[in-house]
Jmol script that loads the backbone (N, CA, C; Angstrom):
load data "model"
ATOM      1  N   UNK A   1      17.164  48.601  26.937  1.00  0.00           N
ATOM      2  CA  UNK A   1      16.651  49.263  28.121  1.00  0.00           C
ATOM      3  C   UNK A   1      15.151  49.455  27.945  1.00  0.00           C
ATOM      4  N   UNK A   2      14.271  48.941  28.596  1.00  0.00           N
ATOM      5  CA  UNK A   2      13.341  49.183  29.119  1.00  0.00           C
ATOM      6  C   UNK A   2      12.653  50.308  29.225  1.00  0.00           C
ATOM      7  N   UNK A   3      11.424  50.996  28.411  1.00  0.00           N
ATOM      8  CA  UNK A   3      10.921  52.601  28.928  1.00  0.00           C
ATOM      9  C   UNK A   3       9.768  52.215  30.329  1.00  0.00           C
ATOM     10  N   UNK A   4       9.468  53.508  30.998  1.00  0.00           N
ATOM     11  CA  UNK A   4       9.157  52.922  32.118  1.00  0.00           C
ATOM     12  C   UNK A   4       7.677  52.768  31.516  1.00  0.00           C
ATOM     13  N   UNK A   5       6.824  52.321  32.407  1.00  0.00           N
ATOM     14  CA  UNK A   5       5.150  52.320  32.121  1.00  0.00           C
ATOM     15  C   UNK A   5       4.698  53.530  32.620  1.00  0.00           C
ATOM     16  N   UNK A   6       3.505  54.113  32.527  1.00  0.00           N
ATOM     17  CA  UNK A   6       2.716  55.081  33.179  1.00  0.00           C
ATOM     18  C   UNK A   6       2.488  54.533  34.980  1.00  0.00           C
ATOM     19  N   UNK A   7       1.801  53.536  35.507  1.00  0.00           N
ATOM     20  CA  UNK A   7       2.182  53.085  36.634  1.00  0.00           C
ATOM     21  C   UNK A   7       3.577  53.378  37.705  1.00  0.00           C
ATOM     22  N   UNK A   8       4.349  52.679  36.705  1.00  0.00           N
ATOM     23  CA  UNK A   8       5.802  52.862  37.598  1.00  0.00           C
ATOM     24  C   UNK A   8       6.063  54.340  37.637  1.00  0.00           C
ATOM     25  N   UNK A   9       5.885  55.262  37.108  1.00  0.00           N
ATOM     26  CA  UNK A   9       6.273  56.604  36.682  1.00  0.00           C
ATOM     27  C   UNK A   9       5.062  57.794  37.615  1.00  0.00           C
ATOM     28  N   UNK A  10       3.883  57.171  37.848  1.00  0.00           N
ATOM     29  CA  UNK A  10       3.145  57.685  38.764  1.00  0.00           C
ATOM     30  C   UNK A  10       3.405  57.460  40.070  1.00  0.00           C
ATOM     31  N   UNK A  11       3.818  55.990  39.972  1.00  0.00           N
ATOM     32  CA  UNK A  11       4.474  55.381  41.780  1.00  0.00           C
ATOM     33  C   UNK A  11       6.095  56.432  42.321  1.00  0.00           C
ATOM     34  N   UNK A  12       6.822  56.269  41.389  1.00  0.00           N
ATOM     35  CA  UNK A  12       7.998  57.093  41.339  1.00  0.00           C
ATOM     36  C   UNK A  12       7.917  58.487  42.180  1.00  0.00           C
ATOM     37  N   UNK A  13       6.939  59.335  41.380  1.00  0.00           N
ATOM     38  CA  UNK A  13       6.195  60.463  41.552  1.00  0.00           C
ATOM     39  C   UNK A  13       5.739  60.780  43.177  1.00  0.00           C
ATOM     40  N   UNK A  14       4.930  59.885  43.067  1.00  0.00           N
ATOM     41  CA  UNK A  14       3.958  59.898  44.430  1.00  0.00           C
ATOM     42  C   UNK A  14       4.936  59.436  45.624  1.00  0.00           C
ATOM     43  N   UNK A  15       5.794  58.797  45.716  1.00  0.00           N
ATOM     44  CA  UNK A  15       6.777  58.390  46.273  1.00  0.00           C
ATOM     45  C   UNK A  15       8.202  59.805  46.214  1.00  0.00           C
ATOM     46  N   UNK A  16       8.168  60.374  45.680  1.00  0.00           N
ATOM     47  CA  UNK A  16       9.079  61.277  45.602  1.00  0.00           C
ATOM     48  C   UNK A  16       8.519  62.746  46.576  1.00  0.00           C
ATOM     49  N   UNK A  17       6.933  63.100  45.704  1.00  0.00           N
ATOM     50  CA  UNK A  17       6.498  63.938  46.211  1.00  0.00           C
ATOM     51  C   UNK A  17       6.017  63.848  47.630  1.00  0.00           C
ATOM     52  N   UNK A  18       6.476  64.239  48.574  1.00  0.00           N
ATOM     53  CA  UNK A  18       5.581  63.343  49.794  1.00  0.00           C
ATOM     54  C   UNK A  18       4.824  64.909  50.365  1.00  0.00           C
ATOM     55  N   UNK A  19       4.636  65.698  49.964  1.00  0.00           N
ATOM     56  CA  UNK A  19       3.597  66.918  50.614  1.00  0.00           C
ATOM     57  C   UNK A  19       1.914  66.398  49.602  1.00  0.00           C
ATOM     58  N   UNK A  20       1.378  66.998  49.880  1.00  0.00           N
ATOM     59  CA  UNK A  20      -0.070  66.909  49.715  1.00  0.00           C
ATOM     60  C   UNK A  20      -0.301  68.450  48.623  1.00  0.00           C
ATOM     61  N   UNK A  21      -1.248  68.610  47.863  1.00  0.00           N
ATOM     62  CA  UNK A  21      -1.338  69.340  47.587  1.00  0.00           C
ATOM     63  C   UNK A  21      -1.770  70.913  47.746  1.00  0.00           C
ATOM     64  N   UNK A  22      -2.995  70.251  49.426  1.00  0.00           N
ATOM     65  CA  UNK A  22      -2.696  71.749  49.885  1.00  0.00           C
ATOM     66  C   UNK A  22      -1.507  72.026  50.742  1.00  0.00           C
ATOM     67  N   UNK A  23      -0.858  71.279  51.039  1.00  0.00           N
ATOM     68  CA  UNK A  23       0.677  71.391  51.458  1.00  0.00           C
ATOM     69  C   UNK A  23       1.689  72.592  50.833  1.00  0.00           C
ATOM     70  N   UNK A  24       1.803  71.704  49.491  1.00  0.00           N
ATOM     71  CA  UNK A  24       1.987  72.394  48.646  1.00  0.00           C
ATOM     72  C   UNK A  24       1.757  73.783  48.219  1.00  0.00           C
ATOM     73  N   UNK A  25       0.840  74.100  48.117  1.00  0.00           N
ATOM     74  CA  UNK A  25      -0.394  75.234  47.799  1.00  0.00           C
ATOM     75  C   UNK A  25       0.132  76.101  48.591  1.00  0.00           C
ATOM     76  N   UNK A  26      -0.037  75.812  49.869  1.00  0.00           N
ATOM     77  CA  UNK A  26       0.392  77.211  51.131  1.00  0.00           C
ATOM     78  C   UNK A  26       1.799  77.185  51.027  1.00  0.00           C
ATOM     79  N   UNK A  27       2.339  76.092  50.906  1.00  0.00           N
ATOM     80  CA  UNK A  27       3.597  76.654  50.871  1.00  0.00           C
ATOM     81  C   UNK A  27       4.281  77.450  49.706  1.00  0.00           C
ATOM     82  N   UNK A  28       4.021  77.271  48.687  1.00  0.00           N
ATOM     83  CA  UNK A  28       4.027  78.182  47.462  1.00  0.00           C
ATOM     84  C   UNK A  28       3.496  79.375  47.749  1.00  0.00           C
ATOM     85  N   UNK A  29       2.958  79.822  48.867  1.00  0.00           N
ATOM     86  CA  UNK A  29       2.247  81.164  49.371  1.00  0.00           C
ATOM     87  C   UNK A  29       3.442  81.797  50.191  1.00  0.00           C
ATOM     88  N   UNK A  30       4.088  81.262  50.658  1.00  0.00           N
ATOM     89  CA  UNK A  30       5.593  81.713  51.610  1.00  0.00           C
ATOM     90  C   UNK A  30       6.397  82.730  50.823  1.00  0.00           C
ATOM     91  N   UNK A  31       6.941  83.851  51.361  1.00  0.00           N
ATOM     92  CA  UNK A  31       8.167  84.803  51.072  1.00  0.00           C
ATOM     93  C   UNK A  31       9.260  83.272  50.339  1.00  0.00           C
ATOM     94  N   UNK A  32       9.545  82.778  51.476  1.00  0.00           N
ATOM     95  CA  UNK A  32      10.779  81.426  51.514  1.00  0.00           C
ATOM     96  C   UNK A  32      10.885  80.938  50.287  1.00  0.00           C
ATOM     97  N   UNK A  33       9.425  80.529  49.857  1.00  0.00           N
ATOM     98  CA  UNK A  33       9.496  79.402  48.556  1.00  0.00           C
ATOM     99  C   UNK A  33       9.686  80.688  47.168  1.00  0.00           C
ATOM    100  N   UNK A  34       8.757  81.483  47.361  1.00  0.00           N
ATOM    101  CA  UNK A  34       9.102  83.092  46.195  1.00  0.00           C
ATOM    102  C   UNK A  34      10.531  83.499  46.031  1.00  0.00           C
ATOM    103  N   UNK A  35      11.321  82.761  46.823  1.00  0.00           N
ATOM    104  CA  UNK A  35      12.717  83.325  47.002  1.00  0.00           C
ATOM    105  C   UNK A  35      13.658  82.738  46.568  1.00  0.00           C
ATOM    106  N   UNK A  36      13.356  81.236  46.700  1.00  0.00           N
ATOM    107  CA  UNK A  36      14.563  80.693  45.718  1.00  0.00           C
ATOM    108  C   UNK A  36      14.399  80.155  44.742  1.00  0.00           C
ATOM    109  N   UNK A  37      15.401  79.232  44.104  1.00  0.00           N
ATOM    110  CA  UNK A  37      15.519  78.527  42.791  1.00  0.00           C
ATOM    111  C   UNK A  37      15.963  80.296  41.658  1.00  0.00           C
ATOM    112  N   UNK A  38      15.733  79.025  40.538  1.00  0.00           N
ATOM    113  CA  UNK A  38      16.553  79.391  39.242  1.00  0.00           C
ATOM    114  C   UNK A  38      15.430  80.236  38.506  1.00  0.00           C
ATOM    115  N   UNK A  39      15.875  81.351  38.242  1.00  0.00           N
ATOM    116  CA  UNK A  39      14.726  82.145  37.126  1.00  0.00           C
ATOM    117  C   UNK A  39      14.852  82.385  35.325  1.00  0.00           C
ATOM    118  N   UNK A  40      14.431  81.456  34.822  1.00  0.00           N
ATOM    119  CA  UNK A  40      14.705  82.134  33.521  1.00  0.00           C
ATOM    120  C   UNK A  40      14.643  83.607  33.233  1.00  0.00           C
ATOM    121  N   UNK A  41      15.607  84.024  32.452  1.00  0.00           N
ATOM    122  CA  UNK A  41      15.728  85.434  31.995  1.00  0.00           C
ATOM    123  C   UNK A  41      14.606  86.004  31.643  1.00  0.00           C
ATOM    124  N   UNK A  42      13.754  87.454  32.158  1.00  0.00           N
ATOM    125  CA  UNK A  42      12.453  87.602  31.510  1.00  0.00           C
ATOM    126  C   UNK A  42      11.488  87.319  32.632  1.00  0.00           C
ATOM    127  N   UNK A  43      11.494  86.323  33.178  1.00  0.00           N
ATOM    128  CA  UNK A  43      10.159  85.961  34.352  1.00  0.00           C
ATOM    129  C   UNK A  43      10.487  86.266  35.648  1.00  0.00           C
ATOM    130  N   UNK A  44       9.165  86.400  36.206  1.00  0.00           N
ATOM    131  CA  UNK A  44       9.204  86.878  37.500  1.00  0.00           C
ATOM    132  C   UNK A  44       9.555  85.327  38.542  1.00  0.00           C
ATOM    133  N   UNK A  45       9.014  84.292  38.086  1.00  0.00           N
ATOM    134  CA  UNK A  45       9.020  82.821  39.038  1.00  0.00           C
ATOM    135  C   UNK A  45       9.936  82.272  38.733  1.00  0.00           C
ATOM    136  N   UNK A  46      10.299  81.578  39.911  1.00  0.00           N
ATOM    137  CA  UNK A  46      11.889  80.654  39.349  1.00  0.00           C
ATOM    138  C   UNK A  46      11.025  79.347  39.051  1.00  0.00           C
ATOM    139  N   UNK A  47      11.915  78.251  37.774  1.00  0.00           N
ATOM    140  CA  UNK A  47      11.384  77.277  37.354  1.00  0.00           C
ATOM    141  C   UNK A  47      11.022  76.217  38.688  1.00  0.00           C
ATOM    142  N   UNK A  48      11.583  76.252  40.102  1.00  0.00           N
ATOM    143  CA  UNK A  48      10.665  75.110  40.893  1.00  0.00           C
ATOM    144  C   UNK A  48       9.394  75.641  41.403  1.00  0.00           C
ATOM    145  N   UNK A  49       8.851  76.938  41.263  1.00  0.00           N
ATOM    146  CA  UNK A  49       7.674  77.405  42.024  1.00  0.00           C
ATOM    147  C   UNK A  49       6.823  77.263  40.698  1.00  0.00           C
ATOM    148  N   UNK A  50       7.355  77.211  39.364  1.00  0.00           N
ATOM    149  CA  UNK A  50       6.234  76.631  38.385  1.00  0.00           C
ATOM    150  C   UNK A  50       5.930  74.954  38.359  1.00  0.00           C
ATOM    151  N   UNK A  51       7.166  74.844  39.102  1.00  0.00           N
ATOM    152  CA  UNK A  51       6.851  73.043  38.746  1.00  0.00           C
ATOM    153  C   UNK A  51       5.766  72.902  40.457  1.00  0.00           C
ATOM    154  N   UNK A  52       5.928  73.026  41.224  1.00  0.00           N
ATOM    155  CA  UNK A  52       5.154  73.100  42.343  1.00  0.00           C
ATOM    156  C   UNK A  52       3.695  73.167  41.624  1.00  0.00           C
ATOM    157  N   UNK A  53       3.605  74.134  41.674  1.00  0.00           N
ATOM    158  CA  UNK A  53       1.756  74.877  40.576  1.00  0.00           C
ATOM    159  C   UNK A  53       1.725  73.652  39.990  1.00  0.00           C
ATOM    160  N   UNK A  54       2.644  73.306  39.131  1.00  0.00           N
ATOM    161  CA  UNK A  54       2.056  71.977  38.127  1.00  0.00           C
ATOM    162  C   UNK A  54       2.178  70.914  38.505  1.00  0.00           C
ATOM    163  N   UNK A  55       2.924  70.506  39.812  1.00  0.00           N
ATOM    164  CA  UNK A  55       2.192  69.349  40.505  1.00  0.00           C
ATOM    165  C   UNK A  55       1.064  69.310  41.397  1.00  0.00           C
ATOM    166  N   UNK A  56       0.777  70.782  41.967  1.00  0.00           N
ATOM    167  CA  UNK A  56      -1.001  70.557  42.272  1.00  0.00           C
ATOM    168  C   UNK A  56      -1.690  70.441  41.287  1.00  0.00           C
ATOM    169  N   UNK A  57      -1.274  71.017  40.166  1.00  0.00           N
ATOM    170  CA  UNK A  57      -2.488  70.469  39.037  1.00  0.00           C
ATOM    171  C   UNK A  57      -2.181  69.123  39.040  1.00  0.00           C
ATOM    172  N   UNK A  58      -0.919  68.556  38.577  1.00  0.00           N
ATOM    173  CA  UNK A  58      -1.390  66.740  38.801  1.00  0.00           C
ATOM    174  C   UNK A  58      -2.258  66.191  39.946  1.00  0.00           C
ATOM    175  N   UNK A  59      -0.973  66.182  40.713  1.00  0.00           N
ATOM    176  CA  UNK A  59      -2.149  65.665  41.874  1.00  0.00           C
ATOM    177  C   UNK A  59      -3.943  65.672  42.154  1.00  0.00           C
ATOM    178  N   UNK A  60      -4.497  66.916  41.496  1.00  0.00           N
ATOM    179  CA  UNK A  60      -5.403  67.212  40.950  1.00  0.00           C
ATOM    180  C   UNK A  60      -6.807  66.303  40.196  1.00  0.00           C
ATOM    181  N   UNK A  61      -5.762  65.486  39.765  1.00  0.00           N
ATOM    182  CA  UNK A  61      -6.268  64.658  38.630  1.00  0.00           C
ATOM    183  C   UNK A  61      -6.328  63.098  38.892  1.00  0.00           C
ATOM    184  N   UNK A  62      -7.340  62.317  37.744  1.00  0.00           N
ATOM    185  CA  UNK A  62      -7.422  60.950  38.416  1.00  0.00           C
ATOM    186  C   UNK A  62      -6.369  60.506  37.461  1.00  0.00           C
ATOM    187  N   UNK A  63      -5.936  59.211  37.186  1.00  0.00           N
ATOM    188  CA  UNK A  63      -5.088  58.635  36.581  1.00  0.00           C
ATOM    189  C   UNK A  63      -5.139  59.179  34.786  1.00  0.00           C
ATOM    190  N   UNK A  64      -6.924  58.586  34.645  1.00  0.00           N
ATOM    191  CA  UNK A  64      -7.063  58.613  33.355  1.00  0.00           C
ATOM    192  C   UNK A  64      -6.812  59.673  32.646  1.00  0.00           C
ATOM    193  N   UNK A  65      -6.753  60.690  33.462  1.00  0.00           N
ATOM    194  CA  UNK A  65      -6.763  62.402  33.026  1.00  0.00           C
ATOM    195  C   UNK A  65      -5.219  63.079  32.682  1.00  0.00           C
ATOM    196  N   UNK A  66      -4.620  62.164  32.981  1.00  0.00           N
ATOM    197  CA  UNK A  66      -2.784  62.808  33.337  1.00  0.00           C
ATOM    198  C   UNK A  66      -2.715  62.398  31.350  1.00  0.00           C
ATOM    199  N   UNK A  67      -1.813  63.355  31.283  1.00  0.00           N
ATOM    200  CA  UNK A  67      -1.417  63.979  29.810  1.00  0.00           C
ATOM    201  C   UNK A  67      -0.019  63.202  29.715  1.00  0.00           C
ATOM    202  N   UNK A  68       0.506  63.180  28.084  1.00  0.00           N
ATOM    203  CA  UNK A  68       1.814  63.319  28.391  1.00  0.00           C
ATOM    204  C   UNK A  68       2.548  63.858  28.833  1.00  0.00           C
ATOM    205  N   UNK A  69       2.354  65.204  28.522  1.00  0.00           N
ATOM    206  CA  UNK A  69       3.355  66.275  29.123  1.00  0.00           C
ATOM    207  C   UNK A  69       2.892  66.435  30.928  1.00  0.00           C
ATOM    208  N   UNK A  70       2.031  65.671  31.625  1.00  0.00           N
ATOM    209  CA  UNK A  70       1.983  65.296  32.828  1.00  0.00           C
ATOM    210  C   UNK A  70       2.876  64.518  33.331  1.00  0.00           C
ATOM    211  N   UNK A  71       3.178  63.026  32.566  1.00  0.00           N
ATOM    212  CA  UNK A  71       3.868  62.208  32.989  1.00  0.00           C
ATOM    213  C   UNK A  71       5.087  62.847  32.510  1.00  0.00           C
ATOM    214  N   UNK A  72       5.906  63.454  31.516  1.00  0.00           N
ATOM    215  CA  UNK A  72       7.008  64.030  31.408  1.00  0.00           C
ATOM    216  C   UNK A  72       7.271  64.942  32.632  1.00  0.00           C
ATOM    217  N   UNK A  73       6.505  66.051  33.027  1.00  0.00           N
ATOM    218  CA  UNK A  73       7.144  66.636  34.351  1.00  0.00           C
ATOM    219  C   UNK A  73       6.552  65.585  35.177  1.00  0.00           C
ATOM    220  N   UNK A  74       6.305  64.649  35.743  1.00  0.00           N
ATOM    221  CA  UNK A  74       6.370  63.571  36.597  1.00  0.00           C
ATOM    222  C   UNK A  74       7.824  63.194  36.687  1.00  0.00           C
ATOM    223  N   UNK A  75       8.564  62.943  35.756  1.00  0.00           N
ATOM    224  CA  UNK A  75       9.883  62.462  35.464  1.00  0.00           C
ATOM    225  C   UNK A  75      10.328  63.373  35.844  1.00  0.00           C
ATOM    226  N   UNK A  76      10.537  64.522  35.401  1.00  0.00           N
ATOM    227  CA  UNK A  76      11.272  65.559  35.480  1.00  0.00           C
ATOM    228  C   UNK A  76      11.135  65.996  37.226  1.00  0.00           C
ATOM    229  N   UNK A  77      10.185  65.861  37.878  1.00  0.00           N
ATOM    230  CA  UNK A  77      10.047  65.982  39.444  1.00  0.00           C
ATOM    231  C   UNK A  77      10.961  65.287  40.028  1.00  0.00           C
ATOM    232  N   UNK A  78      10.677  63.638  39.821  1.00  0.00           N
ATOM    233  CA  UNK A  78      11.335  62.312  40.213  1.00  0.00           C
ATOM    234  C   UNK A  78      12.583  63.175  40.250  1.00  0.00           C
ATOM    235  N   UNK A  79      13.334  62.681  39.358  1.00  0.00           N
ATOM    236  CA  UNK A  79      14.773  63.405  39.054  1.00  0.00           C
ATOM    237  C   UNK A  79      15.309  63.982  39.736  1.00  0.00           C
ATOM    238  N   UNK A  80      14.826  65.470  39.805  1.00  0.00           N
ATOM    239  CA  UNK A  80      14.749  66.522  40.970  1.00  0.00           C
ATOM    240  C   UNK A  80      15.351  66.368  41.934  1.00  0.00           C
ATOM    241  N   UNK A  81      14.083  66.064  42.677  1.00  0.00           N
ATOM    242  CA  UNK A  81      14.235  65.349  43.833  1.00  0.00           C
ATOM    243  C   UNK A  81      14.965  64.536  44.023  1.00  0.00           C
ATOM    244  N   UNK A  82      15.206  63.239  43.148  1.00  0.00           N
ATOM    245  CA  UNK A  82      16.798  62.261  43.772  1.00  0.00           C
ATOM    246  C   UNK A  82      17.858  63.185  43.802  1.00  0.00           C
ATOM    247  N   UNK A  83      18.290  64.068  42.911  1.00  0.00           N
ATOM    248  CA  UNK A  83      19.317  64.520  42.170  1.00  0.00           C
ATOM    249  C   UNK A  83      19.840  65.538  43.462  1.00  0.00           C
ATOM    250  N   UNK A  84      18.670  65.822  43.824  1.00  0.00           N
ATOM    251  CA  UNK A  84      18.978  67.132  44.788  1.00  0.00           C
ATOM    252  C   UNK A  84      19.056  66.863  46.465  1.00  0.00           C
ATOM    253  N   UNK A  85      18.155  65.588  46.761  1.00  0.00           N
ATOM    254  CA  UNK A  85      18.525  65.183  48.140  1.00  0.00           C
ATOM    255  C   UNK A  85      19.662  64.514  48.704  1.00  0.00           C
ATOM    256  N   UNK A  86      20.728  64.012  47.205  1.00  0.00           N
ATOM    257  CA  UNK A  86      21.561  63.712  47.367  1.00  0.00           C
ATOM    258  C   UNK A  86      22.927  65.193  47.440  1.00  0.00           C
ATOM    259  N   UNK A  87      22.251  65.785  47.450  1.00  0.00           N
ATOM    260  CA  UNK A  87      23.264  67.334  47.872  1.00  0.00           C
ATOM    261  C   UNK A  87      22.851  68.205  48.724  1.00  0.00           C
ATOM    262  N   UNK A  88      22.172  67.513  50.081  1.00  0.00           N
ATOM    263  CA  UNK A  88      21.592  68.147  51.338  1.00  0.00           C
ATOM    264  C   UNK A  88      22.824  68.784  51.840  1.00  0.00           C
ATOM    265  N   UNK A  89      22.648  69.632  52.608  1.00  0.00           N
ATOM    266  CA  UNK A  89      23.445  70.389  53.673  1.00  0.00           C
ATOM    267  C   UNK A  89      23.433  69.770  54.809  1.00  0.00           C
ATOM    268  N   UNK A  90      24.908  69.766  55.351  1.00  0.00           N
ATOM    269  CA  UNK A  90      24.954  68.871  57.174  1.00  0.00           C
ATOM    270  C   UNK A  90      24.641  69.794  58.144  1.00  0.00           C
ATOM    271  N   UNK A  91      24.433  70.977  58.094  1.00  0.00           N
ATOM    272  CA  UNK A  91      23.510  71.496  59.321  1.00  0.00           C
ATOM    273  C   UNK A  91      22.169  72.680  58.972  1.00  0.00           C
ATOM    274  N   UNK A  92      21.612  72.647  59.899  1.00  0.00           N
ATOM    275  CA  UNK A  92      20.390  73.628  59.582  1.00  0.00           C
ATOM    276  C   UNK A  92      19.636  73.456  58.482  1.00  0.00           C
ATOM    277  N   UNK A  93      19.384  71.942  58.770  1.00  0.00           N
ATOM    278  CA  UNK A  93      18.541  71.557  57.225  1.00  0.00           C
ATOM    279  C   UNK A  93      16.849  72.450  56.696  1.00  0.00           C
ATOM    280  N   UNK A  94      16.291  72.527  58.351  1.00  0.00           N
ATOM    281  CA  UNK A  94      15.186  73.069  58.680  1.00  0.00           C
ATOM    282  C   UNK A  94      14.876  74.605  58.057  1.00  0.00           C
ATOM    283  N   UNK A  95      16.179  75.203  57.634  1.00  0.00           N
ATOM    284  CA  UNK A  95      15.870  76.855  57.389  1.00  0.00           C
ATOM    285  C   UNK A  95      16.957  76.886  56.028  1.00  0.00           C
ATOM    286  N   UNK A  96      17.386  75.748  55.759  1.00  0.00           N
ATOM    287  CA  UNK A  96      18.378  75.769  53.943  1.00  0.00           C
ATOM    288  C   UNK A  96      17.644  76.484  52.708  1.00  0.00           C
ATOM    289  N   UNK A  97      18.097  76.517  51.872  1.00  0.00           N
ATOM    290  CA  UNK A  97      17.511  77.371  51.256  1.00  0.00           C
ATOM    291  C   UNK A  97      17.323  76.000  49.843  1.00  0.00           C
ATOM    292  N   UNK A  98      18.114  74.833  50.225  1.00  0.00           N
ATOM    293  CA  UNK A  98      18.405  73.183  49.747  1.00  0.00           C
ATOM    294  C   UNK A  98      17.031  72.650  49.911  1.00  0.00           C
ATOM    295  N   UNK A  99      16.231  72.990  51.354  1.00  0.00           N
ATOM    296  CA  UNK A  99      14.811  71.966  51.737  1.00  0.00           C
ATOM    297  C   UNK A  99      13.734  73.395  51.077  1.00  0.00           C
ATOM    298  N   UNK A 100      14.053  74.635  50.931  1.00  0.00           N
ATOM    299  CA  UNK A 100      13.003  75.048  50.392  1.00  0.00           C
ATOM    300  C   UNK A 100      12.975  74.863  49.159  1.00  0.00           C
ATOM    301  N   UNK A 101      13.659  75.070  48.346  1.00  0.00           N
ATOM    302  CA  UNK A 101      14.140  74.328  46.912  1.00  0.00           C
ATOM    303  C   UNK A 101      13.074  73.167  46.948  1.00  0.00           C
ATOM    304  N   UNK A 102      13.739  72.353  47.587  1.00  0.00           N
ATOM    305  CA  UNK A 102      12.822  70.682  47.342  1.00  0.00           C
ATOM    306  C   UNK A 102      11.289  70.830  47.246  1.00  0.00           C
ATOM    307  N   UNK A 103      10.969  71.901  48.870  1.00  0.00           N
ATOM    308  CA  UNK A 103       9.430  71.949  49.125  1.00  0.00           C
ATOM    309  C   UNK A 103       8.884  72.543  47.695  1.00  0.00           C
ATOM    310  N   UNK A 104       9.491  73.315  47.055  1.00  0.00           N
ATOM    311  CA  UNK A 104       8.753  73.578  45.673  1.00  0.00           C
ATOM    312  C   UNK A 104       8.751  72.916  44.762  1.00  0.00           C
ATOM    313  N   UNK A 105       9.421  72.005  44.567  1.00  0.00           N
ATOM    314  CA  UNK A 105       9.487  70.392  43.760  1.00  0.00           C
ATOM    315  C   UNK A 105       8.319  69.352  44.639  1.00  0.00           C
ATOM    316  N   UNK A 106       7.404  69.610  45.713  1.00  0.00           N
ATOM    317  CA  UNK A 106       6.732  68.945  46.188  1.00  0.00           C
ATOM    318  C   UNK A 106       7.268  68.049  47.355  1.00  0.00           C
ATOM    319  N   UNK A 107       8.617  68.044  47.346  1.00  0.00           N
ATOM    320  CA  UNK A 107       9.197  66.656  48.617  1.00  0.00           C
ATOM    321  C   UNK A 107       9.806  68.057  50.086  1.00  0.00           C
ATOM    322  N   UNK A 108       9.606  67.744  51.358  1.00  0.00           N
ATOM    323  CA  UNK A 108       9.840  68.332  52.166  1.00  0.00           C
ATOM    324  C   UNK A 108      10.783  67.363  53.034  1.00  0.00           C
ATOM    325  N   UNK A 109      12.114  67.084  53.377  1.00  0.00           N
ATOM    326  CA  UNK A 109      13.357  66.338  53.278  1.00  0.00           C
ATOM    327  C   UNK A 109      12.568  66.406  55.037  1.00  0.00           C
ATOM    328  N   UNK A 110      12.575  67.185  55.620  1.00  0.00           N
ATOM    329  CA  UNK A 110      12.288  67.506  57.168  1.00  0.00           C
ATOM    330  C   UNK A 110      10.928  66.547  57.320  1.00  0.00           C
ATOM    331  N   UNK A 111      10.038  66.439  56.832  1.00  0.00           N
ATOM    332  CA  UNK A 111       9.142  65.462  57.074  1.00  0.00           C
ATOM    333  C   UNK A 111       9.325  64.105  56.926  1.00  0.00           C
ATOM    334  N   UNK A 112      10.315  63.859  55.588  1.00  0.00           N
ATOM    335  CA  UNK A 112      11.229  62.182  55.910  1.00  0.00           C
ATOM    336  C   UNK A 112      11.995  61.943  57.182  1.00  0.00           C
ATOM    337  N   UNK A 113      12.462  62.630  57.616  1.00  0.00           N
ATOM    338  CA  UNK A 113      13.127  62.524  58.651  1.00  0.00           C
ATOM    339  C   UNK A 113      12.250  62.412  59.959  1.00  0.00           C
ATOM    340  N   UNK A 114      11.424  63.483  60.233  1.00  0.00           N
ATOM    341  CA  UNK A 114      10.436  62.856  61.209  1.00  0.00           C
ATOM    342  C   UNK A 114       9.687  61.846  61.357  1.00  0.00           C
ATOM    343  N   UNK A 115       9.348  61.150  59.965  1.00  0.00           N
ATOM    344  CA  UNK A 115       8.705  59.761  59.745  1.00  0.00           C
ATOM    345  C   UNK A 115       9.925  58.868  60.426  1.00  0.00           C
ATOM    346  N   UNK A 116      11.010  58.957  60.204  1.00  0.00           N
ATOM    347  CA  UNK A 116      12.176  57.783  60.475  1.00  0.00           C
ATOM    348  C   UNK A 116      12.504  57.711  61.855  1.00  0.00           C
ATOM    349  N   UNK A 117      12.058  59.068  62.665  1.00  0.00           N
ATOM    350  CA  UNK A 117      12.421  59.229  63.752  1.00  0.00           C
ATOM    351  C   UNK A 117      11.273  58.641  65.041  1.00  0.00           C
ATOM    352  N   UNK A 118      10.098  58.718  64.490  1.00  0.00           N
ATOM    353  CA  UNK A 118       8.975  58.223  64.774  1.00  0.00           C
ATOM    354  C   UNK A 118       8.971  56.325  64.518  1.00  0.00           C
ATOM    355  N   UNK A 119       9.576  55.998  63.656  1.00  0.00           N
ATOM    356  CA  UNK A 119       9.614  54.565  63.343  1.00  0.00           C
ATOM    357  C   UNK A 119      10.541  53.847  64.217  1.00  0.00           C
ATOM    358  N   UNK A 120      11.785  54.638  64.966  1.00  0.00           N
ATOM    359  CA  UNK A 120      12.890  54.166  65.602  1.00  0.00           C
ATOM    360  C   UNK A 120      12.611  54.473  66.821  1.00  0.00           C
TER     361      UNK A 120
END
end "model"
wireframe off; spacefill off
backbone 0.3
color backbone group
């Protein structure tokens, strides 16, 4: 098996994440996004509103600048995001607590959908 390259693993990424970083940014400012996901024992933030923060810091950055432990939560985003859009909710996707989840992983499921709807 094959490890991936830095390329494919940035494309992955950028392709997964589809908000922008001040996207991002304000939305990490929301009651909504402060509200869900998983909290380690001890902290006040649940682990997707830290991974959010640390994909505006990627995004942030030019290629040459991304770390390992950049491209590792790169992966760890990717993932995420497949792992989790494949367990959407069939109604009221717009106010789930499933698409705010995501929006703090960087992907907003409601904006794929308006792209597709716009294309058809």
């Amino acid at each position: 098996m094959s490890r991936k390259n830095d390329d494919d693993i940035r494309q992955e990424f950028e392709d997964a994440v589809n908000m922008s970083a001040s996207e991002i940014e304000r939305w990490l400012a929301t009651k909504h996004s402060q509200n869900v996901g998983w909290t380690y024992e001890g902290e006040h933030e649940s682990v997707g509103h830290q991974s959010g923060r640390r994909i505006v810091e990627i995004k942030g950055k030019r290629a040459d600048e991304l770390t390992d432990e950049d491209y590792a939560h790169m992966r760890k985003v990717t993932g995420y995001v497949h792992r989790h859009l494949a367990q959407g909710p069939q109604h009221d996707i717009e106010h789930s607590r499933w698409r705010y989840s995501l929006m703090n992983w960087g992907h907003d499921p409601i904006k794929e959908m308006r792209a597709r709807l716009r294309r058809d």
